[in-house]
N, CA, C and O atoms as a MOPAC input file, in Angstrom:
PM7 MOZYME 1SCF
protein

 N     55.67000 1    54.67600 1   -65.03100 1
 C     55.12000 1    55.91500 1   -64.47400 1
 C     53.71200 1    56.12900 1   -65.03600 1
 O     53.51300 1    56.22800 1   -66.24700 1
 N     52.65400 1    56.20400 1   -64.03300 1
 C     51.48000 1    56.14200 1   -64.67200 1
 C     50.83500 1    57.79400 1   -64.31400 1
 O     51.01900 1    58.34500 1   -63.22900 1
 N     50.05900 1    58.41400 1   -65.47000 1
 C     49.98900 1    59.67300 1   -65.11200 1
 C     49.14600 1    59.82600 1   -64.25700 1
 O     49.09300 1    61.02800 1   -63.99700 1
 N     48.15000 1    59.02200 1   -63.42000 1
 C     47.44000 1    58.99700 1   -62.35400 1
 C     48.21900 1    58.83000 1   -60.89700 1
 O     47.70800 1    58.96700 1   -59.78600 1
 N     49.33800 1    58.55800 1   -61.14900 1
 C     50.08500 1    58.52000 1   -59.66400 1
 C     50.24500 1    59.99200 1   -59.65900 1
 O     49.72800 1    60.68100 1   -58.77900 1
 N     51.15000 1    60.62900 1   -60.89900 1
 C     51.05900 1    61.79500 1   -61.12100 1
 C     50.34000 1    62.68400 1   -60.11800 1
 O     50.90100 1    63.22300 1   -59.16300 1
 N     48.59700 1    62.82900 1   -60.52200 1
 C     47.77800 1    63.52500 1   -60.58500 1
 C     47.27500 1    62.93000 1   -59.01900 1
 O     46.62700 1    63.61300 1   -58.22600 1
 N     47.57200 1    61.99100 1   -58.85500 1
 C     47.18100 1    61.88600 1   -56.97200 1
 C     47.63900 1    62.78800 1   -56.30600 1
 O     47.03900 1    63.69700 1   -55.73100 1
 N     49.26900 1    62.45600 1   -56.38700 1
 C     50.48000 1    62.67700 1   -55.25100 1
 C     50.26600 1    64.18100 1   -55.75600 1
 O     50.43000 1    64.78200 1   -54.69500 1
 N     49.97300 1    65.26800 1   -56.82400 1
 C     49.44500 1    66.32100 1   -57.09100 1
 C     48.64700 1    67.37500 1   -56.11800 1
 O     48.86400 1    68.36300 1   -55.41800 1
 N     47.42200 1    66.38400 1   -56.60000 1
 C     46.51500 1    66.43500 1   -55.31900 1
 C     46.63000 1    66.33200 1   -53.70700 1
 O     46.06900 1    67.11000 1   -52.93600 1
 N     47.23400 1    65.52600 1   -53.42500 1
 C     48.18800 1    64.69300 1   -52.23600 1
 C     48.62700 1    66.24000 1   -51.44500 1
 O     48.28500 1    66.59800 1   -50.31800 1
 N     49.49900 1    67.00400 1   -52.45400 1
 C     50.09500 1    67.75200 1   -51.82600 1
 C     49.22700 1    69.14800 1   -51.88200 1
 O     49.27300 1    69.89600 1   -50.90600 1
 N     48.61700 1    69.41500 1   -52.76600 1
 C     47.66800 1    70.55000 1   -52.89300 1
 C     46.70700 1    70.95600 1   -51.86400 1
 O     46.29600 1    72.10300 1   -51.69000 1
 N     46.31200 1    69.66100 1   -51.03900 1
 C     45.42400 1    69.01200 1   -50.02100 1
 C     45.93300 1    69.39800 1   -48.65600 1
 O     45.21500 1    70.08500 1   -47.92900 1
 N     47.45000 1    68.89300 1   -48.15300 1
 C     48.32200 1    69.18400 1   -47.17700 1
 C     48.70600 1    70.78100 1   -47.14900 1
 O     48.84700 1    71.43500 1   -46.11600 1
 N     48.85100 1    71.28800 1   -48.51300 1
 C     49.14500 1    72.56200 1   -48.35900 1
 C     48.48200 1    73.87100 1   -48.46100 1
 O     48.84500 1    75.03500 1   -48.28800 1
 N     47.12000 1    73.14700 1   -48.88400 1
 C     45.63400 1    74.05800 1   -48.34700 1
 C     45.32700 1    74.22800 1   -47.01100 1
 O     44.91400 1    75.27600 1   -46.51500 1
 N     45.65000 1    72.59900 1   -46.10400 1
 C     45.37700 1    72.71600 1   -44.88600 1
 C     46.48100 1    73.19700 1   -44.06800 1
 O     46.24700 1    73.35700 1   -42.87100 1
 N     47.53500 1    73.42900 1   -44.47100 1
 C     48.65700 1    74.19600 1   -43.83600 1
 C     48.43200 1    75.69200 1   -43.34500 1
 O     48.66600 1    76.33700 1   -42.32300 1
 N     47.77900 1    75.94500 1   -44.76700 1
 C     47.57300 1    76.92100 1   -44.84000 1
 C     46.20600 1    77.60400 1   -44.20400 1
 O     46.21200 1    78.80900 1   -43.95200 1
 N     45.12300 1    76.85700 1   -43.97100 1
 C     44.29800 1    77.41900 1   -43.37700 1
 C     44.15200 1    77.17000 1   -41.88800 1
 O     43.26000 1    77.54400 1   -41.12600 1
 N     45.41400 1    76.33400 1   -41.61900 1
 C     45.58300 1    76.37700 1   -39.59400 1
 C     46.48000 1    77.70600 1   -39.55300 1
 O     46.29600 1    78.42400 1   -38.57000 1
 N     47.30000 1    78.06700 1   -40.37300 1
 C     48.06900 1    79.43100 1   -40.44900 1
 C     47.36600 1    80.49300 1   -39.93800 1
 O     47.56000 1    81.31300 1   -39.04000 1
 N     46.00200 1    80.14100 1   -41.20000 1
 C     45.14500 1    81.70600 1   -40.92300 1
 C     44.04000 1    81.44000 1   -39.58600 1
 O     43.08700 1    82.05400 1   -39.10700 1
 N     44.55100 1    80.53700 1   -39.38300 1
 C     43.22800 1    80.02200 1   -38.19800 1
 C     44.06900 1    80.69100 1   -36.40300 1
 O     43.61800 1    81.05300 1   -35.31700 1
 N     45.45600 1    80.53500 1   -37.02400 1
 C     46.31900 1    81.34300 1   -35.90900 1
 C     46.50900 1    82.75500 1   -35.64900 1
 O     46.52800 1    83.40000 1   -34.60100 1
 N     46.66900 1    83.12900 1   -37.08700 1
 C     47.08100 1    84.83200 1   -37.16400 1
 C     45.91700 1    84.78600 1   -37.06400 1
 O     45.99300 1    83.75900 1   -36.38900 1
 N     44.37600 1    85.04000 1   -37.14100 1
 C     43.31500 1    85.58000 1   -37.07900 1
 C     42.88600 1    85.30500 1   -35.59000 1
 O     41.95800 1    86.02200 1   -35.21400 1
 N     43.38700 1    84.38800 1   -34.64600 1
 C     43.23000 1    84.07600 1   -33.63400 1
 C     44.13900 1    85.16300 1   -32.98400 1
 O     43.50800 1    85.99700 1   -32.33500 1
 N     45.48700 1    85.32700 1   -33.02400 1
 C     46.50700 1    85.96800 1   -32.62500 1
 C     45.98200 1    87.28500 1   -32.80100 1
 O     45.03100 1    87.88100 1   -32.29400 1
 N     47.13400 1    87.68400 1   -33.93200 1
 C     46.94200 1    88.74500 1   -34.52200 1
 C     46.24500 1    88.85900 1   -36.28700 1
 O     46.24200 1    88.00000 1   -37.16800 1
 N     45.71500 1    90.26100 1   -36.29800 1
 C     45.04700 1    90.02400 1   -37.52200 1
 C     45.97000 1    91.29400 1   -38.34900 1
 O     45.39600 1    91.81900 1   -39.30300 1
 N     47.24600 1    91.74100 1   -38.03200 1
 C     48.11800 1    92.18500 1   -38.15800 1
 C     48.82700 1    91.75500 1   -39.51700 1
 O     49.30000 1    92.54200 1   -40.33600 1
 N     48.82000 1    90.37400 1   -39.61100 1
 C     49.79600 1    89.46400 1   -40.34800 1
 C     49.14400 1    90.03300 1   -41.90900 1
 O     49.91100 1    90.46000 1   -42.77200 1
 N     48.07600 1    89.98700 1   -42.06100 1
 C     47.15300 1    90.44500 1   -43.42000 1
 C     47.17200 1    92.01800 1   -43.73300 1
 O     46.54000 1    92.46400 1   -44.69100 1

């Protein structure tokens, strides 16, 4: 186990779940701005 796989797959997911998150707000602010 190397602590750089670690700190990728970290990143990896920090990355996916930033951009999850900003098609979210890219909807409710499109939709409704209600959600906030």
């Amino acid at each position: 186990m190397e602590p750089n796989y670690l700190t990728f797959t970290v990143k990896f997911v920090i990355i996916i779940v930033y951009h999850e998150v900003k098609i979210m707000q890219i909807k409710c602010t499109g939709g409704t701005k209600n959600q906030k």
